[in-house]
Each structure stands twice: as structure tokens, then as C-alpha cells.
C-alpha angles and dihedrals in degrees: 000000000000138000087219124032097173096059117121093236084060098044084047095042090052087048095053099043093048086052100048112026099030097207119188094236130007121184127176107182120190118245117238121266081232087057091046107057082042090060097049082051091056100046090048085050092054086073093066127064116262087280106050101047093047078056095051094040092052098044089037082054082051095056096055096044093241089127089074104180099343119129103241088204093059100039081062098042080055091048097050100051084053094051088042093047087048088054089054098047 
């Protein structure tokens, strides 16, 4: 997947790869605008320990109204024990 299916590295990339390897299918799909900024949240949230970046995912999905009518509060109550529950495994 690819932010940008029209750039001239991907058009090249899929050319060379049809010429020299001949595969059956070959399919390169654009990520979604929506997947896209996720993922930058995400990468900014790697930096903080588990329970910061669950706090600045949370509060990022707020933002952005993605969190429709779920509690916040909740969401990260909820986080927390799952984090909590993978550390004591």
C-alpha cells in the first residue's frame, strides 16, 4: 500500500518489477487519506511509554471525532487494563 499511487518511484517500481520478475497479478492499492494520518498518530505515539501513547491516541481519535459516542474515559480505563493484563503475562 502506498500514500501516493500515481508517483513516479511507484509507476517505475511496478514497471520494473512486471519486466523482470513476470508475476501473474500484481496489484499496488492507495491507502486512504483516513489510514494515513492513523498511522502518523501512531508513529508520533511510539516515542511515549504504553500509557502515554494510548493517552495521545485516544485524545488525537477525539480530535478528530472518530470516537463517535464512546466515553474517553472509558476507552482509556479499558486500555490500560489490556496493556496491564499483556505485561503480566
Amino acid at each position: 500500500m502506498v500514500e501516493d499511487i500515481s508517483a513516479s518511484g511507484i509507476i517505475e517500481m511496478r514497471n520494473k518489477l512486471k519486466n523482470e520478475s513476470n508475476p501473474h497479478t500484481l496489484e499496488i492499492k492507495q491507502v486512504k487519506k483516513e489510514k494515513v494520518e492513523e498511522q502518523a498518530i501512531i508513529e508520533d505515539a511510539l516515542i511515549f511509554k504504553e500509557s502515554e501513547m494510548l493517552q495521545k491516541y485516544v485524545v488525537e481519535k477525539e480530535k478528530s471525532d472518530a470516537l463517535g459516542n464512546l466515553n474517553k474515559d472509558k476507552l482509556l480505563e479499558i486500555g490500560k487494563n489490556i496493556c496491564e493484563e499483556i505485561t503480566n503475562d
